[in-house]
NUVOMI-736511 format. One line per field, with one value per residue: residue in one letter; x, y, z of N, C-alpha, C in turn; residue number from 0. Coordinates in steps of 0.001 Angstrom, whole numbers, padded with zeros to 6 digits. Layout:
! residues N
rest	[A, ...] .
n_X	[X, ...] .
n_Y	[Y, ...] .
n_Z	[Z, ...] .
ca_X	[X, ...] .
ca_Y	[Y, ...] .
ca_Z	[Z, ...] .
c_X	[X, ...] .
c_Y	[Y, ...] .
c_Z	[Z, ...] .
nr	[NUM, ...] .
END
This chain:
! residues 208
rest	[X, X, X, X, X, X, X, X, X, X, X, X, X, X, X, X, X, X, X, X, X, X, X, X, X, X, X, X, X, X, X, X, X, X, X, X, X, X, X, X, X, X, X, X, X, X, X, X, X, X, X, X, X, X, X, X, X, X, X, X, X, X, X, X, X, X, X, X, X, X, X, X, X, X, X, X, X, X, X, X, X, X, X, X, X, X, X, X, X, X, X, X, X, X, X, X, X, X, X, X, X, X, X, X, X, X, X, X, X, X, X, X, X, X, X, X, X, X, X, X, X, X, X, X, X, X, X, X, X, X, X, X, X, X, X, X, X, X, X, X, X, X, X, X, X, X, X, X, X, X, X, X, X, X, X, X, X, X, X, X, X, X, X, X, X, X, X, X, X, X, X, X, X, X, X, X, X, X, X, X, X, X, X, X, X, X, X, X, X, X, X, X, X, X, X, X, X, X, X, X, X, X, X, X, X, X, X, X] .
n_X	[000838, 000308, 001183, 000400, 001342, 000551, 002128, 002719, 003618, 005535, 005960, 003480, 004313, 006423, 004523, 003413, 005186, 005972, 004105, 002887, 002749, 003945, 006173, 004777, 004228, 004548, 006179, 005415, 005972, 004718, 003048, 003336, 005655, 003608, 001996, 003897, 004477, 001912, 002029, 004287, 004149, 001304, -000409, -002280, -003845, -004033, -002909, -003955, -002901, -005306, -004191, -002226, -003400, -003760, -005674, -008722, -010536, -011784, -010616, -008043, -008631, -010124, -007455, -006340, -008043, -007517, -004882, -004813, -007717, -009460, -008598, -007956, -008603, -007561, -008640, -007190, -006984, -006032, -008010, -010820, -013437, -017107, -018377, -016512, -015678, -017512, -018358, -015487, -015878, -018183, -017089, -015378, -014099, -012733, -012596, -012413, -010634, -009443, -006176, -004324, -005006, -005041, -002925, -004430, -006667, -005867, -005236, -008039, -009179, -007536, -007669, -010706, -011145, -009522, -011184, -012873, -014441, -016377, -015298, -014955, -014419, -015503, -017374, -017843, -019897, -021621, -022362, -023990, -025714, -026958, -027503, -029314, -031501, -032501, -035081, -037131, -036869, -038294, -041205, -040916, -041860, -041270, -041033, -042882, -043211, -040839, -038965, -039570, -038479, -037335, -036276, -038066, -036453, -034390, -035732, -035757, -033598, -032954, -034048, -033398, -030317, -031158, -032086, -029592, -027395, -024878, -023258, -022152, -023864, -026534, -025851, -025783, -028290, -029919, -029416, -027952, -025493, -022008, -021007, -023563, -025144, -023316, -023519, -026454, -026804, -024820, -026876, -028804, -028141, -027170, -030076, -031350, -029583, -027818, -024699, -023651, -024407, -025543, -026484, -028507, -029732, -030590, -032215, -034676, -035417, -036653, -038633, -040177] .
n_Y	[-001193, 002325, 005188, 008853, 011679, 015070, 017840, 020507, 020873, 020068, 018223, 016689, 015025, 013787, 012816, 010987, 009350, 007821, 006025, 002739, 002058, 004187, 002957, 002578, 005179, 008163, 010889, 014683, 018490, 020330, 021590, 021258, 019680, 017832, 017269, 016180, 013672, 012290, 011845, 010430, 008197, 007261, 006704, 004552, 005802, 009282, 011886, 014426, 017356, 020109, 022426, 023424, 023987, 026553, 029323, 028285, 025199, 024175, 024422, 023491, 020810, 019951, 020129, 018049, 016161, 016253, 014640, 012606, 010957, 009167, 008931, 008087, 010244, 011491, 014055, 015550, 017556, 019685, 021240, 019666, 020555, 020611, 021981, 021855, 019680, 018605, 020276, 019482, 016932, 016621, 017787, 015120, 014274, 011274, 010861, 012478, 013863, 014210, 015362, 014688, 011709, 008336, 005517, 003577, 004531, 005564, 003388, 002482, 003991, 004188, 001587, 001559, 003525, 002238, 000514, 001590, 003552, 005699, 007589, 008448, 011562, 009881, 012275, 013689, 012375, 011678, 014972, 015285, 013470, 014830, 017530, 016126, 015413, 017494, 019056, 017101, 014984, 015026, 014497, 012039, 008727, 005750, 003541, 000811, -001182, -001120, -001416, -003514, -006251, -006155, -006332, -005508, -004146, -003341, -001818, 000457, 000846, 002166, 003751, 005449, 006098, 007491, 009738, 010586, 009899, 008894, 005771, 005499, 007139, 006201, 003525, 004550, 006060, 003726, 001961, 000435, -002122, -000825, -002910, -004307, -003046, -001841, -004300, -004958, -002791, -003494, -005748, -004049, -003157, -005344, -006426, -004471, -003969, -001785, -000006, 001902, 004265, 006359, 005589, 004537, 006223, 007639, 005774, 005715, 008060, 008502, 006517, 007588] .
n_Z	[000000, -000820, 000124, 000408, 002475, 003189, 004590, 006505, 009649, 011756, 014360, 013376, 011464, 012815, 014504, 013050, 012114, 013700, 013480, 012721, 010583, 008940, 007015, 005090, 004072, 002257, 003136, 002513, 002229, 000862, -001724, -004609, -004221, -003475, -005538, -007535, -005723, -006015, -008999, -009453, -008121, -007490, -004893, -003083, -001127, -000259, 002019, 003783, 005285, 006469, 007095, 005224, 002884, 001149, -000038, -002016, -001081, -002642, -005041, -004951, -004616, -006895, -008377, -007341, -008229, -011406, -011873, -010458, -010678, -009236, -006985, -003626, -000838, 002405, 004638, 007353, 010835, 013051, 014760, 014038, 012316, 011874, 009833, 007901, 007706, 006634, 004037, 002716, 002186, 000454, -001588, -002506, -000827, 001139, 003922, 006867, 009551, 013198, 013440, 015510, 016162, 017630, 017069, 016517, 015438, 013263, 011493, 011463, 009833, 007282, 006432, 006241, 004287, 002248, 001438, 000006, 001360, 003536, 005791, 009420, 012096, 015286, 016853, 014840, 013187, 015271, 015395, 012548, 012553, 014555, 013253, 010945, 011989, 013547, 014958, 015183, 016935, 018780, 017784, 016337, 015365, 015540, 012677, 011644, 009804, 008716, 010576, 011252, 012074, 014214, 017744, 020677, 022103, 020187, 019109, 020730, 020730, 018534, 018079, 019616, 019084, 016579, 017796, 018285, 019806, 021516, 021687, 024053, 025816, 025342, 026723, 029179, 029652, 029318, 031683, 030643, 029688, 028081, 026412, 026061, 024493, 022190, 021150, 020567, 018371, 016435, 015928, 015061, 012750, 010786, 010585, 009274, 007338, 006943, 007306, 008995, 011762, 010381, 007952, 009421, 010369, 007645, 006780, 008982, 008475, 005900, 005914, 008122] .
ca_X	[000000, 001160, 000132, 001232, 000930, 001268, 001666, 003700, 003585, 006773, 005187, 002409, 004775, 006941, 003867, 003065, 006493, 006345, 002849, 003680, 002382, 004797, 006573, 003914, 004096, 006038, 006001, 005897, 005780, 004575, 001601, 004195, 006083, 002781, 001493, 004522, 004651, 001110, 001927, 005480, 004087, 000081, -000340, -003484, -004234, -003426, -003543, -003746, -003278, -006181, -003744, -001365, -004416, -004151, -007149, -009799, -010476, -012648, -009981, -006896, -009559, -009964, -006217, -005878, -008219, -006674, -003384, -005806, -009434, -010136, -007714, -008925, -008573, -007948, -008453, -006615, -007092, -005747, -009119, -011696, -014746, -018092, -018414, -015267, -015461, -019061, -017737, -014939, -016950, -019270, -016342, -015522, -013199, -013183, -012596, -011931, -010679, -008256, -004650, -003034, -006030, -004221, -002351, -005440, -007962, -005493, -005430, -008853, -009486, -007278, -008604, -012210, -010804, -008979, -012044, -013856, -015550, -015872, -014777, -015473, -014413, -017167, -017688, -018106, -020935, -022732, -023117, -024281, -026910, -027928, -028526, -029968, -032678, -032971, -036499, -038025, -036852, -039630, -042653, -040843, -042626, -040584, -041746, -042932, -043190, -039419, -037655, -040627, -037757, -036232, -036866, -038993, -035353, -033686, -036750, -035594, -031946, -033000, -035021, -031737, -029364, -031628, -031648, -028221, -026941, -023718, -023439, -021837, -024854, -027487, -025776, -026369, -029521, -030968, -028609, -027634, -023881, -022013, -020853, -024445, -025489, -022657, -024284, -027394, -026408, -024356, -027698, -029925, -027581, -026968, -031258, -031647, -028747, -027089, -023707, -023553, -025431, -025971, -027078, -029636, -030470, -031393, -033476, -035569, -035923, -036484, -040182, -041111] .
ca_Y	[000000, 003566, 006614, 009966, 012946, 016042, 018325, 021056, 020437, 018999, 017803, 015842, 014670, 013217, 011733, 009953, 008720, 007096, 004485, 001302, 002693, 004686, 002414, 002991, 006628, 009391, 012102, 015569, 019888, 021613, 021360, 021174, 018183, 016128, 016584, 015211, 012006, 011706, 011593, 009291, 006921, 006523, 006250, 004561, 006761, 010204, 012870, 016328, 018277, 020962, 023537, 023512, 024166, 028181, 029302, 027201, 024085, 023509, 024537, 022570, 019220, 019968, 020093, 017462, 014776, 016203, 014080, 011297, 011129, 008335, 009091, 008338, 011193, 011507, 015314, 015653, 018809, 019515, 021143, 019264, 021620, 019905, 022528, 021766, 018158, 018255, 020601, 018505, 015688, 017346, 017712, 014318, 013814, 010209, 011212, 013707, 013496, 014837, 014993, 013612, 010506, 007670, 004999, 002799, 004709, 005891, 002492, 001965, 004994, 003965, 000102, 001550, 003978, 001296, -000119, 002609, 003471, 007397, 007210, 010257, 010494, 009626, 013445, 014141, 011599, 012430, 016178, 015039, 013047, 015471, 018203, 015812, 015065, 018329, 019135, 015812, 013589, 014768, 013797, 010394, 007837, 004648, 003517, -000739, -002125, -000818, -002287, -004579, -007542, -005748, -006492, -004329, -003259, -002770, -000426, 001300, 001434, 002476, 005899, 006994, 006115, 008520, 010656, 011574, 009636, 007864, 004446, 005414, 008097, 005261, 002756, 005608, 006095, 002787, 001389, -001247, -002285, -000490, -003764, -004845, -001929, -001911, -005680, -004429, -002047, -004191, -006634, -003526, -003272, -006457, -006656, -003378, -004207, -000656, -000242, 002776, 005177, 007346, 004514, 003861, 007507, 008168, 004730, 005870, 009162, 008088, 005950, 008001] .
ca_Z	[000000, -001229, 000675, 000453, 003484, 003152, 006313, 007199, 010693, 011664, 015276, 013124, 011146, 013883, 015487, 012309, 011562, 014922, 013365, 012536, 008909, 008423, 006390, 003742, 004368, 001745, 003809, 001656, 002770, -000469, -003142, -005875, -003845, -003349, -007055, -008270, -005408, -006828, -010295, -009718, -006912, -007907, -004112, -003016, -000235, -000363, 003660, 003590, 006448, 005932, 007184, 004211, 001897, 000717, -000892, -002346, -000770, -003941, -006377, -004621, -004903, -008015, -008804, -006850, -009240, -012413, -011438, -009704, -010952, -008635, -005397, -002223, 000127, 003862, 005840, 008715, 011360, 014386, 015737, 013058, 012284, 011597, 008497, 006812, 007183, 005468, 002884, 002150, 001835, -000716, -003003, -003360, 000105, 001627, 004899, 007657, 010955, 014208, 012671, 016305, 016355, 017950, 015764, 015798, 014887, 011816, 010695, 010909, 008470, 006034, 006059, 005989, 002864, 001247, 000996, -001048, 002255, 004246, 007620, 010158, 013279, 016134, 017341, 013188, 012953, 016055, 014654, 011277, 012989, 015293, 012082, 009879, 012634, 014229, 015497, 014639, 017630, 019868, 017669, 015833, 015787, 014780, 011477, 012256, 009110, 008105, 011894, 012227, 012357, 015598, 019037, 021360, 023119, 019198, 018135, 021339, 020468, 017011, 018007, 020691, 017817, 015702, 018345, 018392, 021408, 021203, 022929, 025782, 026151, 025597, 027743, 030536, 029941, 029913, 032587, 029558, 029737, 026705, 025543, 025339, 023853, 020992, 020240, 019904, 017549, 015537, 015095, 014020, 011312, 010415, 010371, 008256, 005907, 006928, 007465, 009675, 012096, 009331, 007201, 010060, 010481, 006449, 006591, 009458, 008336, 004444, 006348, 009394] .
c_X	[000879, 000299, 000998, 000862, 001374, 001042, 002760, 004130, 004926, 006627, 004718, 003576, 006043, 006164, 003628, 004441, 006569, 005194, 004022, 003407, 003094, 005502, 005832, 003759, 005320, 005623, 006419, 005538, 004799, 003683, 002325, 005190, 004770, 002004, 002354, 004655, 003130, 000995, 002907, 004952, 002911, 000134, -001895, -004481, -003528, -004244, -002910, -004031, -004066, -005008, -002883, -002296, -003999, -005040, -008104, -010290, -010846, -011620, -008882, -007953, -009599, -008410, -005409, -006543, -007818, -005743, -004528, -007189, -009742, -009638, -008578, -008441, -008794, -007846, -008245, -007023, -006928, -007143, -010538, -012901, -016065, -018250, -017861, -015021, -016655, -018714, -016527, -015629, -017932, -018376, -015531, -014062, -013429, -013331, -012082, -011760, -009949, -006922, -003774, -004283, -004559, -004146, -003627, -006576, -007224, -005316, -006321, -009647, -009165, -007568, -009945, -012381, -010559, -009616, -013248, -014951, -014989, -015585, -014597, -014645, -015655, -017530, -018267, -019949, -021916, -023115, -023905, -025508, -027707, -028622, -029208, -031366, -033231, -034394, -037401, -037883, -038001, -040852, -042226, -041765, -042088, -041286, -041718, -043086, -041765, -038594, -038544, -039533, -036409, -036925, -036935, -037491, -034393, -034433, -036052, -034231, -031994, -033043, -033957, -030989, -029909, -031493, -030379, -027002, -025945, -023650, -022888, -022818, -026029, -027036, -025922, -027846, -030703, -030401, -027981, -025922, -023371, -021532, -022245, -025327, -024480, -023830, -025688, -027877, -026208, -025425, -028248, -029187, -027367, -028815, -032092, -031087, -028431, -025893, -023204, -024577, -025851, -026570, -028950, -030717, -031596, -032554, -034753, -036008, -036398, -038425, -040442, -041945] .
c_Y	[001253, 004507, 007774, 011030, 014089, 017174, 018959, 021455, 019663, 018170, 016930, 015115, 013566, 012270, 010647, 008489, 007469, 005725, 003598, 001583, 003438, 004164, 002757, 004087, 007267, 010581, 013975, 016918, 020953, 020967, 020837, 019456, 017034, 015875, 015534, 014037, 011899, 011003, 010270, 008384, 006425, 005595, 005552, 005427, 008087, 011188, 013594, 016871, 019550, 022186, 023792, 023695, 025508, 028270, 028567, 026049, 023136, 023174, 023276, 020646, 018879, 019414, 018818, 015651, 015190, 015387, 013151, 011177, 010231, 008275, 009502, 008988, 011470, 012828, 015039, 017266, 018447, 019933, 020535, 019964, 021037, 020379, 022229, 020258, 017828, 018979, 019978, 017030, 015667, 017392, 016630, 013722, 012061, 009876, 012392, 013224, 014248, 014244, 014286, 012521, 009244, 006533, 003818, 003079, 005270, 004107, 001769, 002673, 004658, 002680, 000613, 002449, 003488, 000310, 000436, 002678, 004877, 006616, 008594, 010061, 010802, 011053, 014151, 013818, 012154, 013766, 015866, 014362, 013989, 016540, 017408, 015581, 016284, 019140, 018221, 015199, 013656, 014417, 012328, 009470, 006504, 004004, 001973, -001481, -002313, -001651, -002938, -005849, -007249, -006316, -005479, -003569, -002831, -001497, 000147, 002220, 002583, 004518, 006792, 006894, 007633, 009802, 011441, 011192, 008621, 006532, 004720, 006344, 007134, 004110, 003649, 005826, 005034, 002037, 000029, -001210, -001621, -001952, -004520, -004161, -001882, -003497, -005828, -003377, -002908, -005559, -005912, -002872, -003957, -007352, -005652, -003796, -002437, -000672, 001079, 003117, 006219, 006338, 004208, 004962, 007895, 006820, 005490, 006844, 008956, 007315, 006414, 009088] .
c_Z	[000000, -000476, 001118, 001795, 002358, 004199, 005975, 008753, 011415, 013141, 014870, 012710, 011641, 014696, 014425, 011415, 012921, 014620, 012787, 010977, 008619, 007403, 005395, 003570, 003441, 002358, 002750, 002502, 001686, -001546, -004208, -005162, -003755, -004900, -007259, -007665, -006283, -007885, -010468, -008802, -006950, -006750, -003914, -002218, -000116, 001350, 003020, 004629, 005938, 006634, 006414, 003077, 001859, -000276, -000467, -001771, -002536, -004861, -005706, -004825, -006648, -008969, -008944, -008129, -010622, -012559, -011580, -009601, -009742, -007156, -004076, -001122, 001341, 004550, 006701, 009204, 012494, 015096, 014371, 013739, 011614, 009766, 007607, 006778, 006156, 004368, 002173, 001428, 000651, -001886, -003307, -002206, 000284, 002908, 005617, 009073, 011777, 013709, 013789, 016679, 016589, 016867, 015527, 015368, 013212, 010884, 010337, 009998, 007658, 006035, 005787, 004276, 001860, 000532, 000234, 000236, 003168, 005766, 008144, 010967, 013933, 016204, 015847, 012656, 013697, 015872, 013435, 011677, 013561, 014049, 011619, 010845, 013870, 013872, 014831, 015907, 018563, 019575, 016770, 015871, 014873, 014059, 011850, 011610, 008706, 009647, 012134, 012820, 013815, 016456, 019808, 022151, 021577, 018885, 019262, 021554, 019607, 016975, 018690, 019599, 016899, 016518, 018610, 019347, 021388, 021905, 023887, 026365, 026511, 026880, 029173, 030886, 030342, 030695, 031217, 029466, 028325, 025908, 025037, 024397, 022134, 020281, 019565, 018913, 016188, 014735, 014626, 012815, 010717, 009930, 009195, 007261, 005640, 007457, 008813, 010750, 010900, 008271, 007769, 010411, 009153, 006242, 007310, 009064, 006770, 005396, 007445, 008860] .
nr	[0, 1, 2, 3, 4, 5, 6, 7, 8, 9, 10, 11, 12, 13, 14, 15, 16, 17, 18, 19, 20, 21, 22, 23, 24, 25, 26, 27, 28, 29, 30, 31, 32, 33, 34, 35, 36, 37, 38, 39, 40, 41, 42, 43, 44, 45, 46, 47, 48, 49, 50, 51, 52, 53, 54, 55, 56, 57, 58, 59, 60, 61, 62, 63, 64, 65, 66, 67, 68, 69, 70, 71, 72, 73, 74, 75, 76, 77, 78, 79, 80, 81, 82, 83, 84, 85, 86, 87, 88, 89, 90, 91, 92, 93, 94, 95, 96, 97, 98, 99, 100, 101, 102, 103, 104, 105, 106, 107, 108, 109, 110, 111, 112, 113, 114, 115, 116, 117, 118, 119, 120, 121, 122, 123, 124, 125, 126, 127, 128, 129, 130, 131, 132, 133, 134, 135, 136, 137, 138, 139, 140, 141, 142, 143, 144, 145, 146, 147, 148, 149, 150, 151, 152, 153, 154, 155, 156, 157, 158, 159, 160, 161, 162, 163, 164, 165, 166, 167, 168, 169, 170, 171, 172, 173, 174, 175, 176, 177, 178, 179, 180, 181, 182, 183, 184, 185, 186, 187, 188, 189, 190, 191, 192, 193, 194, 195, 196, 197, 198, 199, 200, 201, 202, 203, 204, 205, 206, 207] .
END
């Protein structure tokens, strides 16, 4: 696996030299240094620290699939902004996340990338839920032909999930252990045939 950075950060750059991925890592400083690893190395994964962007976001994306029509794209930010990860995202990003995220959640971005798949991080998601369902959760009414194949404690996962409420929020609320709480998660996706909370969010909201 090929994957290019690019960061002028010399901190980040130090923390990321320290993954066990590094090895697959060309580390670059300059727009003009990461076209050309682009063009000579046809990495599979390409990071961009969003603070080495000047200008455009739009135009540098742009620039950026000229070289690599199909290059799958990871945002990094030291303080990640709900706005700028959804605007990235809109122009054709694959992910966004916190640029010092510890070394296993960076390798489960680029496995979930490498697999033609977005990857947030959690605090990203849970905003994106909460807009997409803001001022609805108080009259919902869980749709029963669409989760009819849940059980009376999944429909109940289903509606806090929609609500906005992360599992360690739900396992608080209904005294439910978070490990039994993740499992019950992982079946009302595995019963929908959604792959996400956001998967499970645009279903319910798509039949309520």
């Amino acid at each position: 696996m090929k994957i290019v950075l690019l960061t002028q950060n010399r901190s980040l750059q130090n923390l990321w030299q320290g993954y066990a991925l590094a090895k697959d890592i060309k580390f670059v400083s300059s727009k003009r240094d990461f076209l050309s690893a682009l063009n000579q190395e046809d990495p599979d994964i390409a990071i961009v620290d969003v603070a080495t962007i000047k200008g455009s976001a739009s135009e540098f994306m742009l620039e950026i699939f000229d070289f690599c029509a199909k290059l799958r794209i990871l945002f990094i930010a030291n303080e990640p902004k709900f706005a700028q990860g959804k605007a990235l995202l809109t122009l054709g990003a694959k992910g966004y996340a916190n640029s010092h995220m510890q070394e296993i959640h960076v390798n489960d971005a680029i496995k979930t990338i490498q697999e033609d798949k977005a990857w947030l991080y959690p605090e990203f998601i849970q905003e994106m839920i909460t807009e997409m369902t803001s001022g609805q959760k108080n009259d919902l009414e869980v749709n029963e032909s669409s989760l009819a194949n849940l059980s009376e404690r999944e429909k109940e996962m289903a509606q806090l999930i929609y609500e906005g409420l992360s599992n360690q929020k739900i396992s608080e609320q209904t005294g439910i252990t978070l490990r039994t709480v993740k499992a019950h998660t992982a079946s009302i996706y595995n019963k929908l045939g959604v792959k996400d909370r956001i998967g499970l969010v645009l279903l319910m909201q798509k039949n309520s």
